[in-house]
C-alpha atoms as one frame of an Amber mdcrd trajectory, in Angstrom:
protein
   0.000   0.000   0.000   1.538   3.297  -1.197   0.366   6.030   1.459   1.720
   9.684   0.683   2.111  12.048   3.763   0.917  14.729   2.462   1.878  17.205
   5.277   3.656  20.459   3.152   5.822  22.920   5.868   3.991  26.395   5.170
   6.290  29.128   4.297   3.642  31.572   5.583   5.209  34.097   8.644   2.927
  35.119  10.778   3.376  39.382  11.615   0.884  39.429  14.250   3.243  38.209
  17.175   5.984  40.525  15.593   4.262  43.377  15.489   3.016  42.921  19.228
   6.114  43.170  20.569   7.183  46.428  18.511   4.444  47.591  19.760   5.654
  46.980  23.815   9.366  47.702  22.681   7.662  51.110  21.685   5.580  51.715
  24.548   8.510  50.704  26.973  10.993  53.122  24.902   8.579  55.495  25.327
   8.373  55.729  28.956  11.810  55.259  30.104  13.294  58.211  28.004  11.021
  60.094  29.796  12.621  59.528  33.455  15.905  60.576  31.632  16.366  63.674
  31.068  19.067  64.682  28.963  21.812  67.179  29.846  23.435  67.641  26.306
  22.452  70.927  25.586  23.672  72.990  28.662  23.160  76.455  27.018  23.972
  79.781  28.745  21.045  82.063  27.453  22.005  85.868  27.219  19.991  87.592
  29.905  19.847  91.356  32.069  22.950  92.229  33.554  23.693  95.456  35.742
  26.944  96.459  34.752  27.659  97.130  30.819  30.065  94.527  28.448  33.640
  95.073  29.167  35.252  96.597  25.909  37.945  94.370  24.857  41.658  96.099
  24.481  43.847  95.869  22.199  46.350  93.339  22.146  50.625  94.539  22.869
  51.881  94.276  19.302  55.156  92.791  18.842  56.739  92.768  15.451  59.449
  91.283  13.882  61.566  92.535  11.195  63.439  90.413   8.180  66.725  90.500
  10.411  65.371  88.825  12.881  65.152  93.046  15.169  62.439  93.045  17.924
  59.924  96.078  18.832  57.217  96.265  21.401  54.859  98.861  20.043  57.412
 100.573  18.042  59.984 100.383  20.332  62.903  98.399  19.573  64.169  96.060
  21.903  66.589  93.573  22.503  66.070  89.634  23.340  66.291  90.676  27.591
  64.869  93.715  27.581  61.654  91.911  25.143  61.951  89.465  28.248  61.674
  92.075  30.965  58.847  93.945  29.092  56.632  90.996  28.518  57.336  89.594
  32.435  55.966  93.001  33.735  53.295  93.326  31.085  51.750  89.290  32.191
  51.998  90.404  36.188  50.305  93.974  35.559  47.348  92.369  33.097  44.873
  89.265  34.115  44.786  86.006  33.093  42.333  86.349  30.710  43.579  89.910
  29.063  47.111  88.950  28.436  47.561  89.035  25.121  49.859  89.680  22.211
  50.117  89.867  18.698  53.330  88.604  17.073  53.725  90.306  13.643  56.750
  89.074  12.067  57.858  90.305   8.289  57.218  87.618   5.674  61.320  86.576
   5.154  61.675  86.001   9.288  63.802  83.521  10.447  61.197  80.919  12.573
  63.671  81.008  14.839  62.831  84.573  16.060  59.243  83.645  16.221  60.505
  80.789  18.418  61.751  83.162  21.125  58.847  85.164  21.058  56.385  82.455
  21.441  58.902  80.831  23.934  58.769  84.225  26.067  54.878  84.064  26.073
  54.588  80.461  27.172  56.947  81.174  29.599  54.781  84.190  31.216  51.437
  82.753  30.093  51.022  85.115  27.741  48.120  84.277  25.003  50.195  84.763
  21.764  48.391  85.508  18.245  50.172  85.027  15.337  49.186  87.409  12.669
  51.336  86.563   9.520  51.042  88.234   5.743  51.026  85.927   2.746  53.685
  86.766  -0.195
């Protein structure tokens, strides 16, 4: 006797069960991003003050010459005496208003831009470096 078992697997995937649990995974999301509250954008507002914006001042230029000659504000000065100036300029300003602007001619030596930078390190001194292109 030739008896077929007829019994085909279905290929049929049922979405119902699927889409139940989206559905909790949703809800669940849902409420526990709202116990936590985020803290990414911590942004400082502008507001009322009392006393007016301070005016910024002008950064102590310091320029440099092709032969490698210093001068604070159109004074030269030597390598020490650039040393001594800078020292007593960092103890009479702040922290945050100590700063300088290194000008140095386009043919420069690096070297004398070195020691300049060096010097403001040394004393804390923020140092800009304002250069002109050939």
């Amino acid at each position: 006797m030739g008896l077929k078992n007829r019994s085909k697997v279905s290929a049929e995937f049922s979405m119902s069960s699927l889409t139940d649990i989206i559905f909790l995974l949703l809800i669940f999301f849902m409420l526990t991003s709202s116990l936590v509250v985020p803290n990414s954008l911590n942004l400082k507002l502008p507001g009322k003050t009392q006393k007016p914006p301070a005016v910024p001042e002008r950064p102590l230029s310091v320029k440099i010459d092709r032969n490698g000659n210093f001068s604070i504000e159109g004074n030269s000065v030597t390598v020490p005496a650039m040393t001594r100036d800078l020292a007593k300029f960092a103890r009479e300003k702040s922290a945050n208003r100590r700063n300088i602007t290194i000008m140095p001619d386009p043919k420069t030596p690096h070297e004398k831009v070195a020691v300049v930078m060096d010097i403001a390190m040394k004393y804390q001194i923020n140092a800009i470096l304002a250069t002109k292109s050939k």
